[in-house]
PyMOL Python script that loads the backbone (N, CA, C, O; Angstrom):
from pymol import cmd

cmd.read_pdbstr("""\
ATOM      1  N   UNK A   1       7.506  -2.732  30.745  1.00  0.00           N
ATOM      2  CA  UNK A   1       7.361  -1.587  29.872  1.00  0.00           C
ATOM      3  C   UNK A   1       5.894  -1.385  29.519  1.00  0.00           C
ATOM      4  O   UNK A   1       5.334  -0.334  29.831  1.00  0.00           O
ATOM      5  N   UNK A   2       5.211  -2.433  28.831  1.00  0.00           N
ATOM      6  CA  UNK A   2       3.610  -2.313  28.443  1.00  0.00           C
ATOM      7  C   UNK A   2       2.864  -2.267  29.716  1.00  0.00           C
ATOM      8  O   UNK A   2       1.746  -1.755  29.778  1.00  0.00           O
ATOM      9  N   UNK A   3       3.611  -2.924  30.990  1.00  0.00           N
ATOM     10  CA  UNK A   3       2.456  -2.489  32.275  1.00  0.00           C
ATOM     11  C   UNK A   3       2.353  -1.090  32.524  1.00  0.00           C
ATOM     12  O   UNK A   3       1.286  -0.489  32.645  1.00  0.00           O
ATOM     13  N   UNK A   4       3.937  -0.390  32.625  1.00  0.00           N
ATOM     14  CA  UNK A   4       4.200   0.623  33.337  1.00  0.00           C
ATOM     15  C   UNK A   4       3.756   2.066  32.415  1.00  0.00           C
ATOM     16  O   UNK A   4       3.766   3.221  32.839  1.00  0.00           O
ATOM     17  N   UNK A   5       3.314   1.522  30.825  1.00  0.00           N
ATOM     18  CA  UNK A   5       2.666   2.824  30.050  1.00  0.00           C
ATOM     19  C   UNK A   5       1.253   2.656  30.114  1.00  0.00           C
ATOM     20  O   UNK A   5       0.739   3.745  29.862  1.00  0.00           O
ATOM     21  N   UNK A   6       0.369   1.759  30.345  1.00  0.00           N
ATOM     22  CA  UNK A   6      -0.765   1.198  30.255  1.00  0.00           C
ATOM     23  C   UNK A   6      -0.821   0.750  28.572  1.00  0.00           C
ATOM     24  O   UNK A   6      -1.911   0.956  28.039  1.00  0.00           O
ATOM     25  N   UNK A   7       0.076   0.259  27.852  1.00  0.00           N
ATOM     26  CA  UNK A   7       0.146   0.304  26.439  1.00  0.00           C
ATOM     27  C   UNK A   7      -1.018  -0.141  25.919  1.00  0.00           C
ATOM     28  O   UNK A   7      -1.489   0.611  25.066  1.00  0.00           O
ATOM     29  N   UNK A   8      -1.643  -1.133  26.160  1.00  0.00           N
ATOM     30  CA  UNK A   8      -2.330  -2.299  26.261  1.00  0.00           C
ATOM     31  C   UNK A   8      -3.548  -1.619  25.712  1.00  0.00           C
ATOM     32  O   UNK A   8      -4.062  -1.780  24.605  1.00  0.00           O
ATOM     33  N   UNK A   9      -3.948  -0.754  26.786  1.00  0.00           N
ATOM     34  CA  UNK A   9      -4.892   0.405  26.940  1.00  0.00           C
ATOM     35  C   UNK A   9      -5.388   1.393  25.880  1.00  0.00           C
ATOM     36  O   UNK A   9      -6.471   1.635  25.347  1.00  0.00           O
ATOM     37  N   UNK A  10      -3.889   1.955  25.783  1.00  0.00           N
ATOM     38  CA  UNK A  10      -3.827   3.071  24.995  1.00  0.00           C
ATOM     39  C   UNK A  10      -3.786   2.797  23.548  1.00  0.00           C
ATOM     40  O   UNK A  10      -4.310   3.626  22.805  1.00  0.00           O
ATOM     41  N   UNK A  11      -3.162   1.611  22.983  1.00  0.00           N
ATOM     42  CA  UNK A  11      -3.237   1.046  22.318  1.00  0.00           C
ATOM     43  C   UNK A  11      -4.076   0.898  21.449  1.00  0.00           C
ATOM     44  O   UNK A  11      -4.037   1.247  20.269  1.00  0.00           O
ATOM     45  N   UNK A  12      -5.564  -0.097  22.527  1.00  0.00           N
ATOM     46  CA  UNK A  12      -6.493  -0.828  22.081  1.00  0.00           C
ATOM     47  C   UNK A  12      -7.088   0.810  21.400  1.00  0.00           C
ATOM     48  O   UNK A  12      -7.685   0.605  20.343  1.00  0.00           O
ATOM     49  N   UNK A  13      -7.052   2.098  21.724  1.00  0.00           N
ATOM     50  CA  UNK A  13      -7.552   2.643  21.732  1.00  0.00           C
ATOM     51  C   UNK A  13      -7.424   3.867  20.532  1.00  0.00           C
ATOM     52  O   UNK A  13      -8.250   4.702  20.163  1.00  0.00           O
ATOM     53  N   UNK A  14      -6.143   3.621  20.130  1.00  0.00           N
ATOM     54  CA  UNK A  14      -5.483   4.052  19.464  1.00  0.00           C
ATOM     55  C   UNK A  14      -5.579   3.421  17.553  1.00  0.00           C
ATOM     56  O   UNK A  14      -5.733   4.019  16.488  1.00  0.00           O
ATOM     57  N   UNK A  15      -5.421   2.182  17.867  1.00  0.00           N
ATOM     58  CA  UNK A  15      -5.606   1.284  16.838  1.00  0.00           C
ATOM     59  C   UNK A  15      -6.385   1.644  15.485  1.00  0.00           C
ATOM     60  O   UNK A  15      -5.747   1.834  14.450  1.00  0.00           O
ATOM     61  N   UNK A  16      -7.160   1.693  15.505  1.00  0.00           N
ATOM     62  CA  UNK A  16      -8.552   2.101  14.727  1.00  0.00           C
ATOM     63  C   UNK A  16      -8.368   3.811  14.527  1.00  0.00           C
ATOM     64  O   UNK A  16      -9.173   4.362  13.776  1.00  0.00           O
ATOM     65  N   UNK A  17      -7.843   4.224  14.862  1.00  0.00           N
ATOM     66  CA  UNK A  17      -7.479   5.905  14.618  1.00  0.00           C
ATOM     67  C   UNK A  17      -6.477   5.959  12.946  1.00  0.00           C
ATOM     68  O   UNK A  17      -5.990   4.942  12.452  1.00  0.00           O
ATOM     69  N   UNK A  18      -6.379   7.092  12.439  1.00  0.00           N
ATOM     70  CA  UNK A  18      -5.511   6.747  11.349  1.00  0.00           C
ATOM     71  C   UNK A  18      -4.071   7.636  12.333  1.00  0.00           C
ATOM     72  O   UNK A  18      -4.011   8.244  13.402  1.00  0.00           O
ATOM     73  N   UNK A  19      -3.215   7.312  11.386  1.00  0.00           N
ATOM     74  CA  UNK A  19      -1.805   7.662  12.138  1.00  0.00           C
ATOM     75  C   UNK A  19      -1.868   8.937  12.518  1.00  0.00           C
ATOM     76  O   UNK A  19      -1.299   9.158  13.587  1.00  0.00           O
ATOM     77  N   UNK A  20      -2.420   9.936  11.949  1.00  0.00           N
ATOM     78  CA  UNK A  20      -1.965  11.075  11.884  1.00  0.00           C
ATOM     79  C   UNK A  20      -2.926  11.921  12.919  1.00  0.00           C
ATOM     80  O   UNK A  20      -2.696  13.065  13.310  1.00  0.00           O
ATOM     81  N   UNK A  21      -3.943  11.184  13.241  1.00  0.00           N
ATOM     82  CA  UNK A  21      -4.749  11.459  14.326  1.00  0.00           C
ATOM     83  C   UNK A  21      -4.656  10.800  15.801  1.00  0.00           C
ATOM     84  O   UNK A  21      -5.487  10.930  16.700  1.00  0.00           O
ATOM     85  N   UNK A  22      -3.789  10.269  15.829  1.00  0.00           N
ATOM     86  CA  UNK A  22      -2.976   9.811  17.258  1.00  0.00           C
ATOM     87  C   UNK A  22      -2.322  10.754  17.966  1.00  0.00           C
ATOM     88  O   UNK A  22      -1.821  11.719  17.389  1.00  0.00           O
ATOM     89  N   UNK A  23      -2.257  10.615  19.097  1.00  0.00           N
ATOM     90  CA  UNK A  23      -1.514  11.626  20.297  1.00  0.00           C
ATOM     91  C   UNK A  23      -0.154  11.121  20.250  1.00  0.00           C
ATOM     92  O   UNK A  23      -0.085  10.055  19.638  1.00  0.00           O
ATOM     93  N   UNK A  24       0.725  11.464  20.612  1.00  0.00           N
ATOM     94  CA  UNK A  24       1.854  11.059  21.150  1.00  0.00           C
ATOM     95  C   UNK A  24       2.320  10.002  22.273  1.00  0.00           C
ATOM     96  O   UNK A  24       3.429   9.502  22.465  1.00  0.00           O
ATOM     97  N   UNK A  25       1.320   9.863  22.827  1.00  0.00           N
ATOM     98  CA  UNK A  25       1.051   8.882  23.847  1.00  0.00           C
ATOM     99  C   UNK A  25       0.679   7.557  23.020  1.00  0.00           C
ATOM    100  O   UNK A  25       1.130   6.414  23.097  1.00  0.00           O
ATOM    101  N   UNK A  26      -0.184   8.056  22.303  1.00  0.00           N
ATOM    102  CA  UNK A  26      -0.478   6.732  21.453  1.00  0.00           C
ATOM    103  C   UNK A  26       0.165   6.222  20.557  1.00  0.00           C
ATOM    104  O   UNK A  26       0.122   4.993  20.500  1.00  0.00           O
ATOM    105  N   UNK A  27       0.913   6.895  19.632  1.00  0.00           N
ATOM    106  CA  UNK A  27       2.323   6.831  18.695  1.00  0.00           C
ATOM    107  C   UNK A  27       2.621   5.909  19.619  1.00  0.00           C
ATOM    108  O   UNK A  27       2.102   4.794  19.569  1.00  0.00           O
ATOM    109  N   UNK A  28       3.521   6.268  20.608  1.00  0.00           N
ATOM    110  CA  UNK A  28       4.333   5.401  21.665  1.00  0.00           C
ATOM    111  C   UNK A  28       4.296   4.134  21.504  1.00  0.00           C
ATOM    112  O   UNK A  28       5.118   3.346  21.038  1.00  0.00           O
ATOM    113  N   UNK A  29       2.605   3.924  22.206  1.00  0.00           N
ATOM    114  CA  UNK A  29       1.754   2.424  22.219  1.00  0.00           C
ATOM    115  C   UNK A  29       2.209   1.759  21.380  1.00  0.00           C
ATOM    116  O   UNK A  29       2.936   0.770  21.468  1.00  0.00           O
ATOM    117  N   UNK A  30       1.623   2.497  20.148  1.00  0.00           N
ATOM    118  CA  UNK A  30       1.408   1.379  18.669  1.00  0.00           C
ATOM    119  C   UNK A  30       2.976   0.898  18.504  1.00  0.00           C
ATOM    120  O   UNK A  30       3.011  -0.284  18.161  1.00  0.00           O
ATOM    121  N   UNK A  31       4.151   1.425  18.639  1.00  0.00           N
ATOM    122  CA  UNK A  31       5.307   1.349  18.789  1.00  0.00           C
ATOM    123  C   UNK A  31       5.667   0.131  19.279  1.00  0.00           C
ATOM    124  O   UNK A  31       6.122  -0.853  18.694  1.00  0.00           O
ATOM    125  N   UNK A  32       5.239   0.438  21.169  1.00  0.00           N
ATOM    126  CA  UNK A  32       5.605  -0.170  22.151  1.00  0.00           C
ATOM    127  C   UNK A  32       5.234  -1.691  21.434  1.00  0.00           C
ATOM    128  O   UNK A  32       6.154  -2.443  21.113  1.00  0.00           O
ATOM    129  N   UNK A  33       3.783  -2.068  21.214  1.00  0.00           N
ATOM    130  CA  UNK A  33       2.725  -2.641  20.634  1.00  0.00           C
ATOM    131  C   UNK A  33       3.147  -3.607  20.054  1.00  0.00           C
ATOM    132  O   UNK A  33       3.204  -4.749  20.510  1.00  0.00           O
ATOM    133  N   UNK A  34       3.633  -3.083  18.518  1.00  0.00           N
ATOM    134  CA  UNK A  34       4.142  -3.554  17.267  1.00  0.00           C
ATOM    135  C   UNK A  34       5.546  -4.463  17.595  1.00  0.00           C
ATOM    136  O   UNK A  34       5.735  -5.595  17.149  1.00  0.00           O
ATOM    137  N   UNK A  35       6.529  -3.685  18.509  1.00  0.00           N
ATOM    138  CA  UNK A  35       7.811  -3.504  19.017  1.00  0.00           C
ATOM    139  C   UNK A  35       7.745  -5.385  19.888  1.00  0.00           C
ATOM    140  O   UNK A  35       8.664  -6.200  19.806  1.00  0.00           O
ATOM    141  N   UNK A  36       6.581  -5.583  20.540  1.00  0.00           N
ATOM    142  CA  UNK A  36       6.486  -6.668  21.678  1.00  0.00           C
ATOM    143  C   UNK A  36       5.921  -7.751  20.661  1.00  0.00           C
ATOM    144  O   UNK A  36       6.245  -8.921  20.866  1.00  0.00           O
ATOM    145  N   UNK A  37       5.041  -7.430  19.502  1.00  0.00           N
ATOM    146  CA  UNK A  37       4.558  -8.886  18.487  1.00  0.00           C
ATOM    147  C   UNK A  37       5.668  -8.734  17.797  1.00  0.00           C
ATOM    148  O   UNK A  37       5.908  -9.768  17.173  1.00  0.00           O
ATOM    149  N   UNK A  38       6.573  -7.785  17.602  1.00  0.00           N
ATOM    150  CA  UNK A  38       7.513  -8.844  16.550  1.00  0.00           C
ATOM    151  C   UNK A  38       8.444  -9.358  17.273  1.00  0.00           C
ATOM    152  O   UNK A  38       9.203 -10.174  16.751  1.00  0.00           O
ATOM    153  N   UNK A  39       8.585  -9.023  18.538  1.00  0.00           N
ATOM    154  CA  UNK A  39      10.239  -9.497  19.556  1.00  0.00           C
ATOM    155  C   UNK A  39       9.482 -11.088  19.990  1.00  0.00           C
ATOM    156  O   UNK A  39      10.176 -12.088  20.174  1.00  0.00           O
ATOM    157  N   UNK A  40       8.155 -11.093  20.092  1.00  0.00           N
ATOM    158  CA  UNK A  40       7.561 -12.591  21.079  1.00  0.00           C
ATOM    159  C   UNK A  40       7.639 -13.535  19.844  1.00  0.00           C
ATOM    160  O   UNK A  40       7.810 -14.720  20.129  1.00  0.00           O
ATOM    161  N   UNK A  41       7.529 -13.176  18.312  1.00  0.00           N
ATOM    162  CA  UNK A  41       7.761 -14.187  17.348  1.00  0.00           C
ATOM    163  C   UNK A  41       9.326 -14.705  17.587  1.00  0.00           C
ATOM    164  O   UNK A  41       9.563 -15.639  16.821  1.00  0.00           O
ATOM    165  N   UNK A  42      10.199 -14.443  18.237  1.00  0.00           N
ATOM    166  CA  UNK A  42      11.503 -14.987  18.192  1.00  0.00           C
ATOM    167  C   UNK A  42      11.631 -16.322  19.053  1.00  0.00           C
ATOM    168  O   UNK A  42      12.244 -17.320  18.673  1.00  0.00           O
ATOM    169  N   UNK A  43      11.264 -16.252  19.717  1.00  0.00           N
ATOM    170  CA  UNK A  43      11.674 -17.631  20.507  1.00  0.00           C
ATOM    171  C   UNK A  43      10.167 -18.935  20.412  1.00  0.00           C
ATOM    172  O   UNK A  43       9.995 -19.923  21.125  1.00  0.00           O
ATOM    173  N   UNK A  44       9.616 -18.604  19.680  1.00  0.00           N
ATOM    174  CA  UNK A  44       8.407 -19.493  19.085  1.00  0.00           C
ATOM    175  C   UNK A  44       9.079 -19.695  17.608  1.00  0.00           C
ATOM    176  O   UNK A  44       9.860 -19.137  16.837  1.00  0.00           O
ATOM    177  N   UNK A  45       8.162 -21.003  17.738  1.00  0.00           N
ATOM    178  CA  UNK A  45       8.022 -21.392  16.246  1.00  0.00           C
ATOM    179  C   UNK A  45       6.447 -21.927  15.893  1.00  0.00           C
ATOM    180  O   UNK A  45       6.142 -23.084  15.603  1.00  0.00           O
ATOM    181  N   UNK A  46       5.985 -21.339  15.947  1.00  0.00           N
ATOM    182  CA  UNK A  46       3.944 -21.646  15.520  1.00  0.00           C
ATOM    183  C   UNK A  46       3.758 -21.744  14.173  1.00  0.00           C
ATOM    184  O   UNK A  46       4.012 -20.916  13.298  1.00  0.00           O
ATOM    185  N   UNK A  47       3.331 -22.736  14.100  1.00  0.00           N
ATOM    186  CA  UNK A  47       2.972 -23.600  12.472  1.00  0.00           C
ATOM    187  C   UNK A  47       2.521 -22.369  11.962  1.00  0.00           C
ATOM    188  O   UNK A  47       1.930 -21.574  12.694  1.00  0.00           O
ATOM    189  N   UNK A  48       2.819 -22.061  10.391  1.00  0.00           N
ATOM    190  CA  UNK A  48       2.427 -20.985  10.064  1.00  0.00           C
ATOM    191  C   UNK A  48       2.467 -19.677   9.931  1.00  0.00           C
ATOM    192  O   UNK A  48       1.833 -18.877   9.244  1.00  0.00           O
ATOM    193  N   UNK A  49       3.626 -19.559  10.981  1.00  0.00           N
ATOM    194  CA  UNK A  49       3.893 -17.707  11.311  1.00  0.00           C
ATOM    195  C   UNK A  49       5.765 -18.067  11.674  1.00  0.00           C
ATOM    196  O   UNK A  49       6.855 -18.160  11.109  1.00  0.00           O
ATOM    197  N   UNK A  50       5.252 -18.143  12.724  1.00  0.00           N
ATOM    198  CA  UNK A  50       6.978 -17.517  13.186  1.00  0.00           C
ATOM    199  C   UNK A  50       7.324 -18.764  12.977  1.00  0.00           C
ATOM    200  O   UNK A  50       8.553 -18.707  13.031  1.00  0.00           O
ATOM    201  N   UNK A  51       6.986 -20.041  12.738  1.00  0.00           N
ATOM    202  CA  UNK A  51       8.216 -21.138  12.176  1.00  0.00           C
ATOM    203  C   UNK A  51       9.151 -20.463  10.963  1.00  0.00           C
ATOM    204  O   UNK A  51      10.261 -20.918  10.686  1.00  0.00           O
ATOM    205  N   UNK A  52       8.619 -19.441  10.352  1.00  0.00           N
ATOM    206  CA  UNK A  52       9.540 -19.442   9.369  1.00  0.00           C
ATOM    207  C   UNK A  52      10.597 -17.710   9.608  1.00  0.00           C
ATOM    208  O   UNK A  52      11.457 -17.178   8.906  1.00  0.00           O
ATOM    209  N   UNK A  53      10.112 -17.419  10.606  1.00  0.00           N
ATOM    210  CA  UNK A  53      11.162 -16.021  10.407  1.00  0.00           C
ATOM    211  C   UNK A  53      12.570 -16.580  10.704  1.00  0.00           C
ATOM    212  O   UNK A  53      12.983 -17.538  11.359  1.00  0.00           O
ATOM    213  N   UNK A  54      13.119 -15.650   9.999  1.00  0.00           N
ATOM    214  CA  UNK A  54      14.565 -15.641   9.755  1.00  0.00           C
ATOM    215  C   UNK A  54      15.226 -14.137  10.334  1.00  0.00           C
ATOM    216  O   UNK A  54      15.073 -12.972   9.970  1.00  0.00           O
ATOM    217  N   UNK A  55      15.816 -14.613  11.126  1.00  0.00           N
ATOM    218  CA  UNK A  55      16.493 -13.077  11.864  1.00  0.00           C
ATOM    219  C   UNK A  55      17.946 -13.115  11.446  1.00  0.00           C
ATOM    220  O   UNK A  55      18.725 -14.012  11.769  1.00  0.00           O
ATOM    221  N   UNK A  56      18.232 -12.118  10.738  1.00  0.00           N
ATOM    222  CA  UNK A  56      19.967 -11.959  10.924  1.00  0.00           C
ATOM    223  C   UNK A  56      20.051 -10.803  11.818  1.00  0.00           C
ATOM    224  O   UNK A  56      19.328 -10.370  12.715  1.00  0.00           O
ATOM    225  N   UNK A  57      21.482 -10.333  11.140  1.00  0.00           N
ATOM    226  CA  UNK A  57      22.328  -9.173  12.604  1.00  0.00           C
ATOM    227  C   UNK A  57      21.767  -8.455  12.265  1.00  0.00           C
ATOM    228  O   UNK A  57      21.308  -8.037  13.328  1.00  0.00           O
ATOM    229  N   UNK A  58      21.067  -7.454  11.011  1.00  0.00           N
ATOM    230  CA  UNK A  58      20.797  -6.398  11.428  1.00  0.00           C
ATOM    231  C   UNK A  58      19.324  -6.150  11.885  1.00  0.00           C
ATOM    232  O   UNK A  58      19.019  -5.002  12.210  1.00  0.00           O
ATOM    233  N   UNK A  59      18.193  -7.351  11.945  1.00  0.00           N
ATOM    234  CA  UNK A  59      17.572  -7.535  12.193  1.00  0.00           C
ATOM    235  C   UNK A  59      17.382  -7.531  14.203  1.00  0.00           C
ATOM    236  O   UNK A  59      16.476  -7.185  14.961  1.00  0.00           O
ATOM    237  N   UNK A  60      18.455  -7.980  14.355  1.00  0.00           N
ATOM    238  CA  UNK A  60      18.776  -8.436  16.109  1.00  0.00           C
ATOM    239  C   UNK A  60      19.372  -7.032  16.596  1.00  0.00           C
ATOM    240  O   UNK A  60      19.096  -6.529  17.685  1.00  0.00           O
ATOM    241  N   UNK A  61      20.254  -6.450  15.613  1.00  0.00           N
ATOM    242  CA  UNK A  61      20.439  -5.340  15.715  1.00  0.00           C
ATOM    243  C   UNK A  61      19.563  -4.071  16.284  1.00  0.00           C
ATOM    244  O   UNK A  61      19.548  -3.255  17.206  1.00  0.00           O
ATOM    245  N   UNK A  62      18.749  -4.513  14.948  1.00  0.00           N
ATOM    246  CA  UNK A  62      17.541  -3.235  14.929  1.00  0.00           C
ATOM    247  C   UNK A  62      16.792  -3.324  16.864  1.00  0.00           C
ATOM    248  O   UNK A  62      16.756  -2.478  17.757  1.00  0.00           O
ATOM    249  N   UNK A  63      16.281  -4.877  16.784  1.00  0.00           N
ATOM    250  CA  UNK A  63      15.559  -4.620  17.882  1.00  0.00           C
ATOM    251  C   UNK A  63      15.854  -4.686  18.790  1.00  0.00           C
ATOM    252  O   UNK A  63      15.001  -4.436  19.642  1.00  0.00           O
ATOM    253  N   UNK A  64      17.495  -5.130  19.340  1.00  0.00           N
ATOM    254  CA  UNK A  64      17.912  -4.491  20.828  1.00  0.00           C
ATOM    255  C   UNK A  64      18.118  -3.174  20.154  1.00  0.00           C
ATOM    256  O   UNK A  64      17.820  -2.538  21.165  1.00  0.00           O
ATOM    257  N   UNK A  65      18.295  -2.546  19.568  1.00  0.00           N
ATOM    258  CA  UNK A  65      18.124  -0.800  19.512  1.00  0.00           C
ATOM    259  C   UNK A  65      17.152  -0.068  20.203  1.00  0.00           C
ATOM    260  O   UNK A  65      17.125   0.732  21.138  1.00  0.00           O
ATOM    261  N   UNK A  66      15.947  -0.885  19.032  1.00  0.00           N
ATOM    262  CA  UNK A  66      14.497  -0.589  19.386  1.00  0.00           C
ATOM    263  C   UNK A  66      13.977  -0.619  21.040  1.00  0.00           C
ATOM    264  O   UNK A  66      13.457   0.297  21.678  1.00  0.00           O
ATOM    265  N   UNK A  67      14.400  -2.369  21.595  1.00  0.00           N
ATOM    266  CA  UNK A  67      13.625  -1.977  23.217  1.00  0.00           C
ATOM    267  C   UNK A  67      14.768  -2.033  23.964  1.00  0.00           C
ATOM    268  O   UNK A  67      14.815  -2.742  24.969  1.00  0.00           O
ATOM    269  N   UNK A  68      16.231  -0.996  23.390  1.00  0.00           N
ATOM    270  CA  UNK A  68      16.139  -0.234  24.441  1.00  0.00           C
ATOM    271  C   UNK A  68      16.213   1.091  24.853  1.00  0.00           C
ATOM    272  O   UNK A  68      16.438   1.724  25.885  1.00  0.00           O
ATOM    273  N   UNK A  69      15.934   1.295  23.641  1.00  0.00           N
ATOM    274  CA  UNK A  69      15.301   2.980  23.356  1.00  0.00           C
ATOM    275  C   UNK A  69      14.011   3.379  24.064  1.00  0.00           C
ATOM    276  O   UNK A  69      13.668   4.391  24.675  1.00  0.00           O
ATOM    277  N   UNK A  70      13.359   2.110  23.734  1.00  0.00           N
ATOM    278  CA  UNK A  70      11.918   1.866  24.877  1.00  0.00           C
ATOM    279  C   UNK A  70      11.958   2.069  26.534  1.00  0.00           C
ATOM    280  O   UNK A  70      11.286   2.765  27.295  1.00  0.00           O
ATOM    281  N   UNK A  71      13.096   1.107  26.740  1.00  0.00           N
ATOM    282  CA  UNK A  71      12.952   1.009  28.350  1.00  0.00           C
ATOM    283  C   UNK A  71      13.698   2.115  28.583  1.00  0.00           C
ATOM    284  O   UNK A  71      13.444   2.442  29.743  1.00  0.00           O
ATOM    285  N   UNK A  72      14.574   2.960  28.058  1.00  0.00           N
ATOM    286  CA  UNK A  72      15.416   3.805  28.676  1.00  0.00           C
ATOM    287  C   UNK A  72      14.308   4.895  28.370  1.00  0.00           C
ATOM    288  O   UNK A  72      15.102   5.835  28.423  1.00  0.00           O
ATOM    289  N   UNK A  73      13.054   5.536  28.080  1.00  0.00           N
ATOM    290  CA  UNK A  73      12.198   6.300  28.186  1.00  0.00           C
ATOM    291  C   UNK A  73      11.519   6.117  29.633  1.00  0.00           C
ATOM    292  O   UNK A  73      10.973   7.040  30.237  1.00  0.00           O
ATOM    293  N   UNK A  74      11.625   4.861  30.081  1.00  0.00           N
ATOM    294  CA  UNK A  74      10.786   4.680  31.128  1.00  0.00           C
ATOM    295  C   UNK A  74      11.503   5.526  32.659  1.00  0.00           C
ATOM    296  O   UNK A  74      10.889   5.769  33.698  1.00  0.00           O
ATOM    297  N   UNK A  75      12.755   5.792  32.392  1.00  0.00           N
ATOM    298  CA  UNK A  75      13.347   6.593  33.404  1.00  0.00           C
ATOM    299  C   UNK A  75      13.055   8.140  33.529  1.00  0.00           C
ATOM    300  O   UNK A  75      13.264   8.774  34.563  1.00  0.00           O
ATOM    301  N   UNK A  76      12.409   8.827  32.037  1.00  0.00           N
ATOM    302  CA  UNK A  76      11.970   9.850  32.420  1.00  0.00           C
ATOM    303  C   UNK A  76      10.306  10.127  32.262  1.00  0.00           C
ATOM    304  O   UNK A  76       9.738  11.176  31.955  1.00  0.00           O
ATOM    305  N   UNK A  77       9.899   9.179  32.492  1.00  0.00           N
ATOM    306  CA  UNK A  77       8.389   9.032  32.700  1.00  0.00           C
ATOM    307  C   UNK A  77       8.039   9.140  34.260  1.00  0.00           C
ATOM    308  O   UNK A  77       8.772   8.802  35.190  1.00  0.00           O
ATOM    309  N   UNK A  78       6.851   9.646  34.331  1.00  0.00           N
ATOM    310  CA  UNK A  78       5.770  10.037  35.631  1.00  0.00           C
ATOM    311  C   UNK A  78       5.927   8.437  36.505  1.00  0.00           C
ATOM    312  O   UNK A  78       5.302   8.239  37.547  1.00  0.00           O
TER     313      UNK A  78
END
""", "prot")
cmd.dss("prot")
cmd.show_as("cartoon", "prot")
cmd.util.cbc("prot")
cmd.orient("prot")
């Protein structure tokens, strides 16, 4: 998903903008972005951070919602 938007990219680029001055492309990113640091805290536990998250259902909920609302965009993309 982050290869196939250049998220990474658009992102870095995006970041430092305030919200409301972002493209739509970049919305996306920060999304995509945000969407991939909170899903990679799940299967870590790093002293300090994600040792302590706590996920319930609607939490697990939310984010298979979330990426796959994501990847199913990627079918009507260029």
């Amino acid at each position: 998903m982050r290869n196939a938007c250049n998220t990474k990219a658009v992102f870095n680029g995006a970041v430092n903008k305030k919200a409301e001055e972002r493209t739509q492309e970049e919305r996306w990113a920060v999304l995509t972005q945000s969407a991939y640091a909170l899903f990679s805290g799940a299967p870590h536990d790093d002293e300090g951070t994600s040792e302590h998250f706590a996920w319930t259902r609607a939490d697990v909920v939310a984010a298979v919602a979330t990426a796959a609302g994501l990847l199913a965009r990627l079918e009507n993309l260029p």
